[in-house]
Residue, then its C-alpha position, 0 to 999 in steps of 0.5 A: x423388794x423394790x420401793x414404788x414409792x418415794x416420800x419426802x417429808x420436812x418443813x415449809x420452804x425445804x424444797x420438797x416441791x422442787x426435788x419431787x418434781x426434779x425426781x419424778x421427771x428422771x424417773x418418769x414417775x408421777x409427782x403428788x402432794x399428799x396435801x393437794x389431795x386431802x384438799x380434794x378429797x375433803x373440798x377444803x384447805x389444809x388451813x379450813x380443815x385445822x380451823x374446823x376439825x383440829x390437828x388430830x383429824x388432818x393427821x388422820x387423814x394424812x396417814x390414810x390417803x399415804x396409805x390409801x391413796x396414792x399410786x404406783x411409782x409415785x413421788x409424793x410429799x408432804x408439809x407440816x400443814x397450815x404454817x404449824x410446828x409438828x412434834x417428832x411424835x407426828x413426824x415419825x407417825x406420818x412417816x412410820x406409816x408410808x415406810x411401813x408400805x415398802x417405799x422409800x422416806x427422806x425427811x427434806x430439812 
């Protein structure tokens, strides 16, 4: 099976930014940050959402619109949101969910 996906995952300042949208251009695919769209979807900052709801709630969200969401041939990334430190437990989880799908995952660090 093909991957149609590709997920770059890691920290602030890794360069996920810059290779996704390097990638999505060779390939002709679609770049998207997962964060932009839970902003969206959620009319709110990443920052606003842990104030109010928590890490636990981002990190579902996070997990669904990874699964959800997100189109076909697609190159998309995520951060450890709003300047926090994620466990290896979160990390894997996020990451865990987006390879179960059949794309491809890369940790940028």
């Amino acid at each position: 099976m093909k991957a149609d996906k590709v997920y770059l995952v890691g920290f602030m300042a890794a360069g996920k930014t810059t290779l996704a949208r390097a990638l999505a251009k060779r390939l002709d695919w679609q770049a998207v940050d997962v964060d932009e769209l839970i902003e969206a979807r959620e009319r709110q900052t990443v920052a606003e959402i842990f104030a109010r709801h928590g890490e636990a709630y981002f990190r579902a969200l996070e997990r669904q619109v990874i699964v959800e969401q997100l189109p076909p041939r697609s190159i998309s990334w995520w951060r450890r949101a709003a300047g926090t430190f994620a466990t290896c437990k979160t990390v894997q989880r996020s990451t865990a969910t987006a390879c179960r799908c059949g794309s491809t995952c890369r940790w940028i660090g």
